[in-house]
C-alpha positions in Angstrom: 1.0 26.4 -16.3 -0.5 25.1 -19.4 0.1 21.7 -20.7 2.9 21.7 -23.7 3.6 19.1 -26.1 6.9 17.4 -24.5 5.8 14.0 -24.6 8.1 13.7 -28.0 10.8 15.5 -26.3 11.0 13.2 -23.4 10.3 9.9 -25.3 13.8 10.8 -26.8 15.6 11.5 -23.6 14.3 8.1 -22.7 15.5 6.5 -25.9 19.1 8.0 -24.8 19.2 6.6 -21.0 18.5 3.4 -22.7 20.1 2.9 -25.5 23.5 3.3 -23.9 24.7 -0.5 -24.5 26.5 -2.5 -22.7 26.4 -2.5 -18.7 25.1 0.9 -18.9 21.8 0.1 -19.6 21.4 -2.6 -17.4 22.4 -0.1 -14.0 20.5 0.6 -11.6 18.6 4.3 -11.6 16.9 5.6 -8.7 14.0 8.3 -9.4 12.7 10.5 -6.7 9.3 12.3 -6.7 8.1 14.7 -4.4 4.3 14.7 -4.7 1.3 15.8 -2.5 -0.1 13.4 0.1 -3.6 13.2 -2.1 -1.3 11.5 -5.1 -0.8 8.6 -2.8 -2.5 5.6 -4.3 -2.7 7.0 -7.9 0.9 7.6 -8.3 1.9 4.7 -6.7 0.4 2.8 -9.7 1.7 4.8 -12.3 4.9 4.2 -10.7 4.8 0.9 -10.9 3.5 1.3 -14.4 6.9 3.8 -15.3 8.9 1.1 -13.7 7.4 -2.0 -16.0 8.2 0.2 -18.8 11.4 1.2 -18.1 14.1 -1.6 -16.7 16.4 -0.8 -14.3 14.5 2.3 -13.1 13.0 2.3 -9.2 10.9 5.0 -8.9 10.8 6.2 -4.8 8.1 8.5 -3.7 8.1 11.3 -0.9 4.0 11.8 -0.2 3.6 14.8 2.0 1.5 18.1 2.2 2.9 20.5 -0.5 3.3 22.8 1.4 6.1 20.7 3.8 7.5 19.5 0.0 7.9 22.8 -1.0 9.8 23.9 1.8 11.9 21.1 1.6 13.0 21.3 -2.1 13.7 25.1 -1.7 15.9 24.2 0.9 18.0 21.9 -0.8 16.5 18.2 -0.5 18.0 16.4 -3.4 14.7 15.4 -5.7 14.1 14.7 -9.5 10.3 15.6 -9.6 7.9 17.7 -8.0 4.5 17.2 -7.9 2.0 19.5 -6.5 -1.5 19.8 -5.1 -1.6 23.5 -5.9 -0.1 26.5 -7.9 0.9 28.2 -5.0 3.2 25.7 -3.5 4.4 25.5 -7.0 5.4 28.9 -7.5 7.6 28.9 -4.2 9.9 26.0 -5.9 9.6 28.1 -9.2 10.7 31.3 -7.3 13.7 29.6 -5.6 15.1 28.8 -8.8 14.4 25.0 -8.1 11.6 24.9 -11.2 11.0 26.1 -14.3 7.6 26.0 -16.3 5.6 23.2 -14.4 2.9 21.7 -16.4 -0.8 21.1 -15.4 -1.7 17.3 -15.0 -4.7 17.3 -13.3 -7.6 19.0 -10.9 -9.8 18.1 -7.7 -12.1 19.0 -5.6 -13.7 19.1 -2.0 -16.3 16.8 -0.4 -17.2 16.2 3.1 -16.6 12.6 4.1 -18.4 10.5 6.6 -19.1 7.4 8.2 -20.8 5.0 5.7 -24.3 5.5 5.8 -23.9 8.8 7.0 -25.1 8.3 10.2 -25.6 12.0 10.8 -27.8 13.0 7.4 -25.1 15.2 6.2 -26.1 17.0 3.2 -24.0 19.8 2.9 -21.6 22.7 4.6 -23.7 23.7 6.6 -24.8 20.5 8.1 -21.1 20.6 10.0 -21.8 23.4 12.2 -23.0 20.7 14.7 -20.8 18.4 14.3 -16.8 17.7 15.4 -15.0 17.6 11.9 -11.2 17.7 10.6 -9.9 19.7 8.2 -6.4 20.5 6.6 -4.4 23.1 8.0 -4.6 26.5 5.8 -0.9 26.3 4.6 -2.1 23.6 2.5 -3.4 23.5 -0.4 -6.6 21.2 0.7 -6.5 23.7 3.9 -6.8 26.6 1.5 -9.3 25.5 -0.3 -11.4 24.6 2.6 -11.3 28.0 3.4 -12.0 29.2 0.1 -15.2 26.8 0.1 -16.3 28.5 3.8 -16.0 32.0 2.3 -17.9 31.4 -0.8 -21.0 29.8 1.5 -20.4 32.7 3.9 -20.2 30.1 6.8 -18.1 30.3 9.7 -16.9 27.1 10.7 -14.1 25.8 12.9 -12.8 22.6 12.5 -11.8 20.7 15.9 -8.7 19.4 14.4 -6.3 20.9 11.8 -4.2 18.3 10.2 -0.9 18.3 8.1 -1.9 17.2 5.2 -5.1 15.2 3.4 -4.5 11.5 4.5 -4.2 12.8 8.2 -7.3 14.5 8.1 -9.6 11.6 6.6 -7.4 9.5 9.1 -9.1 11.1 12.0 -12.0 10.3 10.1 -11.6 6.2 9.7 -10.1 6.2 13.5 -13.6 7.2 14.7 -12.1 10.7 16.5 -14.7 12.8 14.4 -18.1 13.2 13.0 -16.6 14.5 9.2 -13.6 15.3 7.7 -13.4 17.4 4.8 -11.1 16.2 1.9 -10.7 15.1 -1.7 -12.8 13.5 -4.0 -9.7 11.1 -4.7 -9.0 10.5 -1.1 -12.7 10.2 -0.4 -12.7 7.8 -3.2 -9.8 5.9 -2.2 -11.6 4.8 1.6 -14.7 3.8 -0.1 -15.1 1.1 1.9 -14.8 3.2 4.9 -16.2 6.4 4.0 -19.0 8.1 2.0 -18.3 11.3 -0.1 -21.1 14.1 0.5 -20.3 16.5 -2.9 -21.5 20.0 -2.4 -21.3 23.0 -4.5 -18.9 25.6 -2.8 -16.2 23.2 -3.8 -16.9 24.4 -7.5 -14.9 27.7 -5.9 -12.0 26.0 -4.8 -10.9 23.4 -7.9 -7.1 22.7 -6.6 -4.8 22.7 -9.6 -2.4 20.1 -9.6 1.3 21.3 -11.3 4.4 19.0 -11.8 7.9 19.8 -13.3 11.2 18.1 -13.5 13.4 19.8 -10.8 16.3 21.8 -12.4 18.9 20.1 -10.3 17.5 16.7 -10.3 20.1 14.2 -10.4 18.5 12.5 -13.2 17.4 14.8 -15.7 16.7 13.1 -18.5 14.6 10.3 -16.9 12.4 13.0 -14.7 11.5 14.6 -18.0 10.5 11.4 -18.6 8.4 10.6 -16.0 6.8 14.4 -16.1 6.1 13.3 -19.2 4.6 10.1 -18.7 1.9 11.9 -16.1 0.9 13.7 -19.2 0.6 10.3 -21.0 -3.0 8.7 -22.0 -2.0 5.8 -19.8 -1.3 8.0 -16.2 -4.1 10.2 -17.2 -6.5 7.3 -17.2 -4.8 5.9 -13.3 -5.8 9.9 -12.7 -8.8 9.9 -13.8 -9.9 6.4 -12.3 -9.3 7.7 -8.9 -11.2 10.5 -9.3 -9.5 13.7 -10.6 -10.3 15.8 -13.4 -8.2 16.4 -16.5 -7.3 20.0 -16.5 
């Protein structure tokens, strides 16, 4: 899942949705992305960036774990893009026959959130054996990599609450119903005025690669190539890396 350079390709299948003259230009296009809950707030703006650039085009976001997006473009849900929080999930659209060559667009990592101030003096991992904290359920991708980040600190932890997806899990979090929750950077990032972000180094074993592709029967072809291609752009990849990801 290397990046390749399609950003020329795109820019011309852009040129040729607009350049069609007349009323033609001036209609109305709808663009659907699929992307993982952790994607919320960043591609929201570059959303509303794709739009400024691009008249007539509304771009309408499904946010959900990857894992529930996955399942829901293999079985049919009628989507332009796709936008993962892992390979994995990726791979099952890819599989299906839904996806073909996804492109990396960004990474991310684990931290431990916690009330600001960090009333409990958590430093690290270990610190949570003592404490109630959420976590994502394994099946997704932040789920999996909380696991990955237990097994390379040989700790056995158990979460009191196994959430959906990311924004669920720091939402237990904000709402006061536990001590920690572990999550993104981004999403860690994104609360800041609610939450402090405890990094620690077993999340350096379980770096989330973020994938995207234009969906093969996406009823608007041309402009998802676009938009793949825009998250590739200097532009998105600053929004990225503003909110905290990493540039793969």
């Amino acid at each position: 899942m290397r990046a390749k350079p399609i950003l020329a390709t795109a820019a011309i299948a852009l040129a040729t949705l607009t350049a069609c003259g007349g009323d033609d230009a001036e209609e109305e296009v709808t663009l659907t992305v699929f992307a993982a809950a952790s994607l919320t707030e960043s591609f929201t703006e570059i959303g509303e960036l794709f739009e400024a650039e691009n008249e007539g085009v509304t771009v309408e976001f499904n946010f959900a774990g990857s894992s529930d997006l996955a399942a829901q473009i293999t079985e049919g849900a009628p989507a332009d893009v796709f936008a993962s929080a892992d390979e994995a999930n990726m791979e099952k659209a890819v599989e299906a026959g839904a996806a073909v060559d996804p492109e990396t667009f960004a990474l991310n990592q684990l931290v431990i959130a916690v009330p600001e101030g960090n009333p409990d003096g958590v430093t690290g991992l270990a610190d949570l054996a003592g404490l109630d904290f959420a976590a994502c359920a394994e099946e997704v991708p932040c789920g999996t990599a909380t696991q990955t980040a237990f097994d390379a600190g040989e700790l056995e932890l158990t979460p009191v609450t196994f959430e959906p997806d990311v924004k669920s899990t720091l939402q237990k979090l904000t709402l006061g119903e536990v001590d920690a929750a572990l999550v993104y950077r981004t999403d860690a990032i994104a609360a800041q005025d609610e939450v402090d972000a405890v990094e620690f180094p077993e999340s350096a074993e379980a770096v989330n690669t973020y994938p995207i592709v234009a969906l093969e029967e996406a009823p608007n072809a041309d402009l998802a190539a676009a938009f793949t291609a825009y998250i590739l752009s200097e532009d998105a990849q600053a929004v990225l890396e503003a909110a905290g990801f990493q540039q793969p």
